[in-house]
C-alpha positions as CSV (number, residue, x, y, z in Angstrom):
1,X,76.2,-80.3,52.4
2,X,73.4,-82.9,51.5
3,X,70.9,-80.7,53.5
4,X,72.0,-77.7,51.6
5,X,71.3,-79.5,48.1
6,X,68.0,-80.7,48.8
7,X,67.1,-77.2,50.6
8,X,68.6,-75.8,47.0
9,X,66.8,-78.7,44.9
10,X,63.8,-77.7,46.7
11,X,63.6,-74.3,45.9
12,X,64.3,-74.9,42.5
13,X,61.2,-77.2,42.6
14,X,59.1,-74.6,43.6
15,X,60.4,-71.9,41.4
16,X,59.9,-73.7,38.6
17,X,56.2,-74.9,39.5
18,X,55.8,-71.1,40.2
19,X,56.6,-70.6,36.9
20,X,54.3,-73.1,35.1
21,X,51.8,-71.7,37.6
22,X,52.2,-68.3,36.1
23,X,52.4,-69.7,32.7
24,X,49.3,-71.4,32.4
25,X,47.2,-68.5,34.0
26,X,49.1,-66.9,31.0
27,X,47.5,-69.0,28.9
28,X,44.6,-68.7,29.8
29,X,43.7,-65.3,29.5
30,X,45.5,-65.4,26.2
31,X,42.6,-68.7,25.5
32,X,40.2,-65.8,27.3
33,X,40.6,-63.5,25.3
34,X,41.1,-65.6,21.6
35,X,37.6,-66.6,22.4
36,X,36.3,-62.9,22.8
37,X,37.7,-62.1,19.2
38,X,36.4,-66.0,17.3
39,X,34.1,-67.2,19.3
40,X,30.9,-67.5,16.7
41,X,27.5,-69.5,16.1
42,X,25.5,-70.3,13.2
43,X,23.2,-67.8,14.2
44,X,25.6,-65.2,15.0
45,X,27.5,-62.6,12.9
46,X,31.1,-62.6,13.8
47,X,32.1,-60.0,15.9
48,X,34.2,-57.0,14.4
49,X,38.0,-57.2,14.1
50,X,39.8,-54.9,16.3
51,X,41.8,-52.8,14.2
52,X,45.8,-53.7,14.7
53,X,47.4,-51.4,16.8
54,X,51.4,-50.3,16.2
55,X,54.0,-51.4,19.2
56,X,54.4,-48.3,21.3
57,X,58.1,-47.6,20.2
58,X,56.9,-47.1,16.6
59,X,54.5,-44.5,17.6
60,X,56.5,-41.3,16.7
61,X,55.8,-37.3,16.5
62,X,54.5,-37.8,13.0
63,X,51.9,-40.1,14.3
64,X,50.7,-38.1,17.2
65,X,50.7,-35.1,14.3
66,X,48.6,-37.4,12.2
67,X,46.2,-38.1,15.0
68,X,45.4,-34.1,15.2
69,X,44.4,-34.3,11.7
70,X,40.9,-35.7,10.7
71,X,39.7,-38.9,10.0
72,X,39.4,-40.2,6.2
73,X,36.0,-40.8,5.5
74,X,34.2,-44.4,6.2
75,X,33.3,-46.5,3.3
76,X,29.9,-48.4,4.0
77,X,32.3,-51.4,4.1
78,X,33.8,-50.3,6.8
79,X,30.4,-48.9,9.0
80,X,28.5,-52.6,7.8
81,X,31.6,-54.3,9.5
82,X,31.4,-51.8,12.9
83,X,27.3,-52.4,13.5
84,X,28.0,-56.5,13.1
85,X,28.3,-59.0,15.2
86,X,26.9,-59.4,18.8
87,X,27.1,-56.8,21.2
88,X,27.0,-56.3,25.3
89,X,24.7,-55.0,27.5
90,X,24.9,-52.9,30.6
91,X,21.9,-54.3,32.8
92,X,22.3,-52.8,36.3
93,X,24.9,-49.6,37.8
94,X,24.7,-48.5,40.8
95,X,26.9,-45.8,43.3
96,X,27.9,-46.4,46.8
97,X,30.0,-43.4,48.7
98,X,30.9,-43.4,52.4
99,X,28.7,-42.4,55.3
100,X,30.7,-38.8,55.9
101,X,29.5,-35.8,54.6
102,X,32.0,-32.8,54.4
103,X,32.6,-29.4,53.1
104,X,35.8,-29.1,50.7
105,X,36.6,-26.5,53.3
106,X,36.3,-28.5,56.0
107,X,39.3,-30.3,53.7
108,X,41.3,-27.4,53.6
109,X,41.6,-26.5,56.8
110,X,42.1,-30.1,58.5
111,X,44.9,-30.1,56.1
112,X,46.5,-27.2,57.3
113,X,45.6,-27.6,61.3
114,X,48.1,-30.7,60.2
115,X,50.9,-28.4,59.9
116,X,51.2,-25.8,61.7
117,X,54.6,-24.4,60.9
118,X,53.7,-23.5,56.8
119,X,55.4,-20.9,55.8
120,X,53.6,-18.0,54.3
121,X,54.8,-18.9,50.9
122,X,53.5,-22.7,51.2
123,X,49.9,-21.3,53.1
124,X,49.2,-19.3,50.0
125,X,49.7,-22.3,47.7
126,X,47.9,-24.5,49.7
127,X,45.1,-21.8,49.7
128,X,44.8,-21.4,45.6
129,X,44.9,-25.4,44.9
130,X,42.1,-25.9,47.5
131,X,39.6,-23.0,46.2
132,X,40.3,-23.8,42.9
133,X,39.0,-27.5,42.8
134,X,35.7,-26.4,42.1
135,X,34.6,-28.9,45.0
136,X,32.0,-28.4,46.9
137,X,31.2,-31.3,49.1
138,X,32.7,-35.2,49.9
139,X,32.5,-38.2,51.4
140,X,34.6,-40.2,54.0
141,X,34.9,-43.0,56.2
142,X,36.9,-40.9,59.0
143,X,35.7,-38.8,61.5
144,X,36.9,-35.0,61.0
145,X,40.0,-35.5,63.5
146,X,41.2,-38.7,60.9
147,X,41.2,-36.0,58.1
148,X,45.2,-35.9,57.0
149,X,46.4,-37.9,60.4
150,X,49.6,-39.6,59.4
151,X,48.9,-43.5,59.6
152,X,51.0,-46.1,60.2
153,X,51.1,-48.4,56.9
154,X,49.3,-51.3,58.6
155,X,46.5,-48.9,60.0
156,X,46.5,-47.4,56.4
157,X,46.1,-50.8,54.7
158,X,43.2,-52.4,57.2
159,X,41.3,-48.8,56.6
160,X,41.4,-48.7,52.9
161,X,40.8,-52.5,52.8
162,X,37.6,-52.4,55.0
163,X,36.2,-49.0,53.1
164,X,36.7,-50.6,49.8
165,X,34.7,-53.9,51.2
166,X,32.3,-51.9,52.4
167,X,31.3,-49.9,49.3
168,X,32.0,-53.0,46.9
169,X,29.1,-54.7,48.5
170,X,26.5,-51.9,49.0
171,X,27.2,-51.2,45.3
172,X,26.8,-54.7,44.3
173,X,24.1,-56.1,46.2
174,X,22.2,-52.9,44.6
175,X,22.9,-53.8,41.4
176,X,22.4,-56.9,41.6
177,X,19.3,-56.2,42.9
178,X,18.0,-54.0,39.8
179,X,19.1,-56.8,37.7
180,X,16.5,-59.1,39.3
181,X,18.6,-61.8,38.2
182,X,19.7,-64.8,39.8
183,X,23.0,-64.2,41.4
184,X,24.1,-67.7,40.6
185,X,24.4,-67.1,37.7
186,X,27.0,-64.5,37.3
187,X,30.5,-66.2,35.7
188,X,32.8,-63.4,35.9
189,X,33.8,-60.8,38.8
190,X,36.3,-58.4,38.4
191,X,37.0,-55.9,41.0
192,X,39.2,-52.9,39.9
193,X,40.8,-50.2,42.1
194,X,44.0,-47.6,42.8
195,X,43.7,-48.1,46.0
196,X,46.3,-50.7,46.0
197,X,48.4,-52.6,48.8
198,X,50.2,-55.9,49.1
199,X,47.0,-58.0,50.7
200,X,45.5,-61.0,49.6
201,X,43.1,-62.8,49.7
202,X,42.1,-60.0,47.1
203,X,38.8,-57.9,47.3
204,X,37.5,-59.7,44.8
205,X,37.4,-63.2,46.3
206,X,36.1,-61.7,49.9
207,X,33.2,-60.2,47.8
208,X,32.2,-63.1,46.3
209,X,32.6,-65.7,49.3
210,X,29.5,-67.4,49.9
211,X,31.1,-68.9,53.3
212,X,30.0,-65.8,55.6
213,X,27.4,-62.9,55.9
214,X,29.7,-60.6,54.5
215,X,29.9,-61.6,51.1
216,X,27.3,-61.9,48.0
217,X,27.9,-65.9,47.9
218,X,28.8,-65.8,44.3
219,X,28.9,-69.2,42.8
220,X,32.1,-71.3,43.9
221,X,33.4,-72.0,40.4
222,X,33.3,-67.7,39.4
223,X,36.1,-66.4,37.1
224,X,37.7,-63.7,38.9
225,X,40.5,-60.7,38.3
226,X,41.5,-58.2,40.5
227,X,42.7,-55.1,38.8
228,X,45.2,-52.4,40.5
229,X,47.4,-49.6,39.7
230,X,45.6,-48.4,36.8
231,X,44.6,-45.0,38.4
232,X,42.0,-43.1,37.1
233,X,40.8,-45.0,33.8
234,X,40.5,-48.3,36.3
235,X,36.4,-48.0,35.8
236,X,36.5,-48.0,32.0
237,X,39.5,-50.4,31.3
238,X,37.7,-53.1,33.2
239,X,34.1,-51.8,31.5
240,X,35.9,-52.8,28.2
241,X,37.5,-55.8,29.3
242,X,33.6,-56.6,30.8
243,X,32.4,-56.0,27.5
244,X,34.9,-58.7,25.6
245,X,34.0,-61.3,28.2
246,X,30.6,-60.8,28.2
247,X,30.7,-60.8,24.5
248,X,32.9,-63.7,24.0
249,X,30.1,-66.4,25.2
250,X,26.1,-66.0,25.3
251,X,26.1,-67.6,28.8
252,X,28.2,-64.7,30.6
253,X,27.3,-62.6,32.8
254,X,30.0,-60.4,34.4
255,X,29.9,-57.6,38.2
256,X,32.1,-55.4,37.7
257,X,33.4,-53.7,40.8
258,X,35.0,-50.6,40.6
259,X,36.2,-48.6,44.0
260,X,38.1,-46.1,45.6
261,X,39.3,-44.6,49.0
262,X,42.0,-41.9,47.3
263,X,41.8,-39.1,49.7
264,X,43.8,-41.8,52.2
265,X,46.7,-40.3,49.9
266,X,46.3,-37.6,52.6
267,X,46.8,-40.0,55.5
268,X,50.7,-41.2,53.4
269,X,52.0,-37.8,53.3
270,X,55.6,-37.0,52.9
271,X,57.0,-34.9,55.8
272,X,56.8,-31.4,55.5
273,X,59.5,-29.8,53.5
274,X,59.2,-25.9,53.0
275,X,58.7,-25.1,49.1
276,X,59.6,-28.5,47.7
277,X,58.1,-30.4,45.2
278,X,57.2,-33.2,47.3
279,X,54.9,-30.6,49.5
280,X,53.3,-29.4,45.8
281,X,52.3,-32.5,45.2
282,X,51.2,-33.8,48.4
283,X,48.8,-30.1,48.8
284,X,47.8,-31.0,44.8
285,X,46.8,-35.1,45.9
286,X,45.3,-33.7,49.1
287,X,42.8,-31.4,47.5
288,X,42.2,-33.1,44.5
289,X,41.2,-37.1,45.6
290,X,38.3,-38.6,47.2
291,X,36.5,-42.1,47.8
292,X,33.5,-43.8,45.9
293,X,32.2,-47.1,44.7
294,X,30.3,-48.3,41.4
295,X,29.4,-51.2,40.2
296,X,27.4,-53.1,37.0
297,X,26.0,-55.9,35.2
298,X,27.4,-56.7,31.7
299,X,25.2,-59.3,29.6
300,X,25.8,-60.8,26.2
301,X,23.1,-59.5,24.0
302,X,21.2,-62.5,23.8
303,X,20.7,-62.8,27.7
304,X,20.4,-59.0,28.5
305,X,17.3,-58.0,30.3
306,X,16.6,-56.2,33.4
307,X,13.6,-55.6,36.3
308,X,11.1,-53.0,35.4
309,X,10.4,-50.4,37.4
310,X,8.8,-47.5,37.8
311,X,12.1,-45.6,36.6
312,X,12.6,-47.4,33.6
313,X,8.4,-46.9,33.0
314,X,8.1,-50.5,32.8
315,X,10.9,-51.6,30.2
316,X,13.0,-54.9,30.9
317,X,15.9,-53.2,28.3
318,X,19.1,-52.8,29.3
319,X,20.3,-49.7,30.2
320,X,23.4,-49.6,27.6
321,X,24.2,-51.2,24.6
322,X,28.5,-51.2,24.4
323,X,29.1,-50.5,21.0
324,X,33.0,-49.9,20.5
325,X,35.7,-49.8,23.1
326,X,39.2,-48.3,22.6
327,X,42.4,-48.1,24.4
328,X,45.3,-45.7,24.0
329,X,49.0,-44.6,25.2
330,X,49.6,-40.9,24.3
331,X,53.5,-40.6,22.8
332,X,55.8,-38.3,25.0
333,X,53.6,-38.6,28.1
334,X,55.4,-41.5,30.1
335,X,56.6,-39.4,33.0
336,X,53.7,-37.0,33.4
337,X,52.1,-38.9,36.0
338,X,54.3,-40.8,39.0
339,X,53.4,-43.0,41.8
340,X,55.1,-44.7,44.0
341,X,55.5,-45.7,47.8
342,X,58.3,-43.8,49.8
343,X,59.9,-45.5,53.1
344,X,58.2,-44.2,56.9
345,X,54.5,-44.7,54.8
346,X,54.6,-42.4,52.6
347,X,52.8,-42.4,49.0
348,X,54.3,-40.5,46.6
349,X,52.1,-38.9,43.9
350,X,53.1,-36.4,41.2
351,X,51.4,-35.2,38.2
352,X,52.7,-32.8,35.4
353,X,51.1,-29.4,34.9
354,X,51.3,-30.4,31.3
355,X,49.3,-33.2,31.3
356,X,45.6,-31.8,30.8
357,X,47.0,-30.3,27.4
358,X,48.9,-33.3,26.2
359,X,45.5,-34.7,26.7
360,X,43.9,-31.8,24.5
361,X,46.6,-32.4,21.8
362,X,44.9,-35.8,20.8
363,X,41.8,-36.6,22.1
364,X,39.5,-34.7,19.5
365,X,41.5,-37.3,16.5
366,X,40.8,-39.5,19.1
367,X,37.5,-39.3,19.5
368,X,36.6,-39.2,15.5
369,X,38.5,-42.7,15.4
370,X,35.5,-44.1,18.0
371,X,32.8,-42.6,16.4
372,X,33.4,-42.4,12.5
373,X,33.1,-46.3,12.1
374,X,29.7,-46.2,13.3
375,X,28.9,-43.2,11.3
376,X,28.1,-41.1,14.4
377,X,28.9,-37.3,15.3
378,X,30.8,-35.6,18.2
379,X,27.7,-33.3,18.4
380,X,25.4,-36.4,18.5
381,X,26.6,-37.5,21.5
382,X,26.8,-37.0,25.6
383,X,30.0,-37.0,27.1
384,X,30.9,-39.4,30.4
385,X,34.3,-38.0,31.6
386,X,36.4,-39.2,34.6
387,X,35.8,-36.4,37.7
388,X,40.0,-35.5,37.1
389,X,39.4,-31.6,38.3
390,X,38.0,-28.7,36.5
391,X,40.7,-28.0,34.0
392,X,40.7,-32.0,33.0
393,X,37.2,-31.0,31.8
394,X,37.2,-27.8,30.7
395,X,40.5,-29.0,28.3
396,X,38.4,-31.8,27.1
397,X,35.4,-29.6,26.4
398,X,37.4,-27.2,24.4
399,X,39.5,-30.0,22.4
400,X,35.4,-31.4,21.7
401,X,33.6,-28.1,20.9
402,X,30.9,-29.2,23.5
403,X,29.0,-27.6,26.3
404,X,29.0,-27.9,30.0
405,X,25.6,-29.6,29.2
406,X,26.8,-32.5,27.8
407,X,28.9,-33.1,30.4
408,X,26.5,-32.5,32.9
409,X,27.4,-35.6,35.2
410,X,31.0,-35.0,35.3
411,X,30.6,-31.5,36.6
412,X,28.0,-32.1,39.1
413,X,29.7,-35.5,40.4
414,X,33.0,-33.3,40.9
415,X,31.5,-30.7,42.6
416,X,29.4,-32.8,45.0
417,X,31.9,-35.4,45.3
418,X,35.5,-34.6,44.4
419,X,38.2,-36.6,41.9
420,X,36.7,-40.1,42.6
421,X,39.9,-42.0,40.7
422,X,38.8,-44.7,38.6
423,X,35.6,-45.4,40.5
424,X,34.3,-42.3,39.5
425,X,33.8,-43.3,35.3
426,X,31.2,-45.6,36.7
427,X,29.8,-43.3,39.2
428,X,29.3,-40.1,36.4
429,X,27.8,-43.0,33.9
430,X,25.3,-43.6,36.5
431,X,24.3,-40.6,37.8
432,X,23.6,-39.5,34.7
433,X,20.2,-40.6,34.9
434,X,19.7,-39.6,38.6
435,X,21.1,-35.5,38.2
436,X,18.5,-33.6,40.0
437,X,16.5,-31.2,38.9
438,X,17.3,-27.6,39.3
439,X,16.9,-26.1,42.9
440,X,15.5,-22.7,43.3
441,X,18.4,-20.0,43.6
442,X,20.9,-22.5,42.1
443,X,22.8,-20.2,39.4
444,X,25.2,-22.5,38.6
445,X,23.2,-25.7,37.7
446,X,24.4,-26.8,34.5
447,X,21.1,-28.2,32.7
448,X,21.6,-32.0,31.3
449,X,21.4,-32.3,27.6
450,X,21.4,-36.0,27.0
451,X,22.2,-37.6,23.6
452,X,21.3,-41.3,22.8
453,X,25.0,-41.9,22.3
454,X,27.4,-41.6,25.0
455,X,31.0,-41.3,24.5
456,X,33.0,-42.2,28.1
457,X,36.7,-41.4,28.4
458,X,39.3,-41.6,31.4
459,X,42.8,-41.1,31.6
460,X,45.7,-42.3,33.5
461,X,49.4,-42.8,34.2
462,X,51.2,-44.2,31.1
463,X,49.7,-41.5,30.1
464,X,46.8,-44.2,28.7
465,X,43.4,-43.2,27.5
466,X,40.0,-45.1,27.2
467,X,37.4,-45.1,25.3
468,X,33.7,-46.4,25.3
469,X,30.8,-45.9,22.9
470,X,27.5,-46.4,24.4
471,X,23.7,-46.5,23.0
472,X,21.2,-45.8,25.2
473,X,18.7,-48.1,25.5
474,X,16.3,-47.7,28.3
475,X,14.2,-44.8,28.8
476,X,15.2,-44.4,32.5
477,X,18.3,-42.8,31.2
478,X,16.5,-40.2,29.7
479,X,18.1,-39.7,25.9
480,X,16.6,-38.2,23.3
481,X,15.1,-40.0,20.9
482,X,14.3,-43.5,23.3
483,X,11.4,-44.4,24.0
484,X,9.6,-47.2,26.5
């Protein structure tokens, strides 16, 4: 009996320092981010308020109604207080993808050779979803007799760990390196991704390790978060969350991580099931999802500056200037998108039909909400939008009233790459300034018509949107209107 109380005494011990554990990290970010939103010098304006945002339960039909309708106009009060205070810079982005080059057909028909009793019904379906991605090309890690091979949930979690490594520090090390900065003195890390599993030490701790080869040797004392389960807005969440830390102190300098290995979804499969839903969904997740990395360098204003080059026609600017950021949950959308892990490894991902125009229902009221503080236009501006499938962007092209052309990047890193997750809102903002030019033949190039104001959004399960405002400010990118 006395060895059962003290076993009993003990684990009440540890639960509890669990819990002060938990409630001082707690704290902290809650410290973290009271900083971001007071944090001011004699010599600099205090940063813009964030406007107060209504719990979720009091968002009602009215106010999604309201949303639709446009904005009141700003008062020069109101655009003086939106251009003050510091800002942050986006120094460095770069792309990694895996070594793997494949055809989207190639895609399509490893996925059936996988199952080889479809019924004619379920062959067709298959069929339509896989043409109609509008993919051309992608990238993997596996050899073509991987493609859709059922893995065991070990094997699946030391493949996606080991491709997400390997992408996090070829995209890093690059940026890093078009930085020019000193890597020491980076403060913050934060690695985001959907590619989730129950493993730690965390990606972003076996990135930064400065103990072995394989990692950048990041300063021992970095700030670090790793961010999972966000899906497809992962890239842009943390960008804004970059941008308060960066903002928050002069001194910080924050890599940002952002990387995927989605098409694995195809190596989790359910098993076959003639004509159910679980089949839909897994032929939808297997046509749709592929793998990429990104990653940049977020500076306070005061410290922003990058290496010229040739590219950049001999400008230290910063690439970006982050002008606003935005998050949102659209009301009635909770159970459009699902995923969740299934016993025998299996990962279970469905997404509504209705969800690309639930999307269209707000974002234009949306969108005016960004922009009409800082007294900009919709048709003033690019438009970096997360690689979700053709009818994600032709929706939010018709809710906008803009052309393929200023949406240029999203279509062409789709088409060459596939639905990149949350690593892709990285990937399209970069490439941006890398789309090449138009090859002989091509009738489908969509020509790049690039504004000096860039408007990203991403989307995922909640169903939660975000949103960036960006100012070029380094000729590499290529804007109108910026010069070296």
């Amino acid at each position: 009996m006395a060895a059962s109380a003290s076993s009993s005494q003990r684990s009440s011990n540890v639960a509890l320092a669990a819990g002060a554990v938990g409630a001082v990290a707690l704290l902290g970010a809650a410290a973290l981010y009271a900083r971001s939103r007071t944090r001011t010098s004699a010599a600099t304006p205090k940063p813009a308020p964030t406007p107060a945002v209504a719990p979720v339960a009091a968002v009602t039909a009215a106010t999604a109604m309201e949303e639709k309708k446009k904005p009141a106009p700003v008062s020069g009060e109101q655009l003086a207080l939106a251009q003050s205070g510091p800002t942050a810079r986006i120094v460095a982005l770069a792309s990694a993808f895996p070594p793997n080059s494949y055809s989207q057909s190639t895609y399509h028909a490893r996925f059936k050779a996988q199952i080889p009793n479809l019924t004619a019904a379920d062959e067709s379906f298959v069929d339509r979803v896989f043409t109609g991605t509008g993919f051309d090309t992608c990238s993997s890690y596996l050899e073509t007799k991987d493609l859709f091979r059922k893995m065991t949930r070990t094997e699946y979690v030391k493949y996606v760990k080991a491709s997400l490594k390997d992408m996090a520090l070829r995209a890093s090390k690059e940026a890093i390196e078009q930085w020019g900065g000193d890597k020491s003195t980076i403060t913050h890390i934060v690695f985001g991704t959907m590619t989730g599993t129950i493993h730690a030490p965390t990606l972003d701790i076996e990135v930064a390790r400065g103990d072995t080869a394989e990692g950048l040797g990041l300063q021992v004392g970095i700030k670090r978060l790793n961010v999972e389960g966000m899906g497809c807005l992962t890239g842009y969440r943390c960008l804004g969350l970059a941008n308060d830390i960066a903002r928050a102190d002069p001194r910080n300098t924050v890599l940002l991580i952002v990387c995927d290995i989605r098409s694995a979804l195809g190596n989790q499969l359910s098993p076959y099931e003639a004509g159910s839903r679980s089949f839909k969904s897994d032929v939808i997740a297997s046509s749709l999802f592929r793998d990429s990395g990104a990653a940049a360098i977020i500076q306070h204003e005061a410290i922003a500056t990058r290496k010229p080059s040739h590219l950049s026609k001999g400008s230290s600017a910063p690439l970006y200037e982050i002008l606003d950021h935005r998050s949102a949950l659209i009301p009635g959308t909770f159970d459009l998108v699902k995923y969740h892990e299934k016993d025998g490894a299996v990962i279970f991902l469905d997404i509504a039909k209705e969800l690309p125009e639930k999307i269209k229902e707000v974002l234009k009221g949306r969108v005016e909400l960004l922009l009409q503080p800082h007294g900009i236009r919709m048709e003033d501006c690019t438009y970096s939008v997360h690689t979700g499938g053709p009818k994600v962007l032709k929706y939010v092209a018709e809710s906008l009233s803009i052309s393929k052309n200023r949406m240029a990047s999203s279509w062409y890193c789709m088409k060459k790459w596939g639905n990149l997750s949350g690593s892709s809102n990285l990937v399209v903002l970069d490439q941006w300034r890398k789309l090449p030019p138009k090859a002989e033949g091509d009738v489908n190039y969509i020509q790049p018509e690039s504004k000096k104001h860039v408007v990203c959004m991403s989307f995922g399960p909640g169903v939660g949107m975000e949103l960036l405002l960006l100012r070029v400010t380094s000729p590499e990118v290529g804007a109108e209107g910026v010069d070296a």
